[in-house]
N, C-alpha and C positions, 0 to 999 in steps of 0.2 A: 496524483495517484491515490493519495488517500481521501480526493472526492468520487473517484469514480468507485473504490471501495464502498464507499458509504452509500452511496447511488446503488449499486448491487444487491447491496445488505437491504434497504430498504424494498427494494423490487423484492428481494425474496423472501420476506416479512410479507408481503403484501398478499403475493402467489401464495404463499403459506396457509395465510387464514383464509383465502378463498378458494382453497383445496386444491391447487396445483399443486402436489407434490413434485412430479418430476422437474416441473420448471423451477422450482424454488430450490430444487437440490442443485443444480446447476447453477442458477445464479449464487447460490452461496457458495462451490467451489471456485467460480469467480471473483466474489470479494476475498475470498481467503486469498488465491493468488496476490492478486491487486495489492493486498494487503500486506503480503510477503514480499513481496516487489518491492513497495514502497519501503518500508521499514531498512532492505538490503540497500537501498539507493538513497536515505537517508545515510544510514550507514558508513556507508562506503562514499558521496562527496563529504561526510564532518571527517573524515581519515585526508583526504585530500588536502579538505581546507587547512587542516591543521599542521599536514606536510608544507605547505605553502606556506605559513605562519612562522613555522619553525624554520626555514630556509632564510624568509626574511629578514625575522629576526637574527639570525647569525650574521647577516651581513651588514647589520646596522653595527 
């Protein structure tokens, strides 16, 4: 997720300087998602893993 962010961000950096506004406005609401996404999904399996960790461990 946070390649295809960076993939985004770079396209719309690119559009940017060669005057595509609209496209560039888009692809950067893009990597914003992407980016949001990923960070939630980060997030949310280190919560998992850590339930998993702590389960194990109690039963050692």
């Amino acid at each position: 997720m946070y390649k295809w962010a960076f993939i985004f961000a770079i396209i719309a950096l690119i559009s940017a300087i060669l005057g595509f506004g609209g496209v560039s406005e888009v692809f950067a609401d893009i990597a914003i998602i992407a980016f949001v996404l990923a960070i939630m999904a980060t997030v949310f399996f280190a919560f998992l893993g850590w339930k998993a960790g702590k389960n194990v461990a109690d039963k050692l």
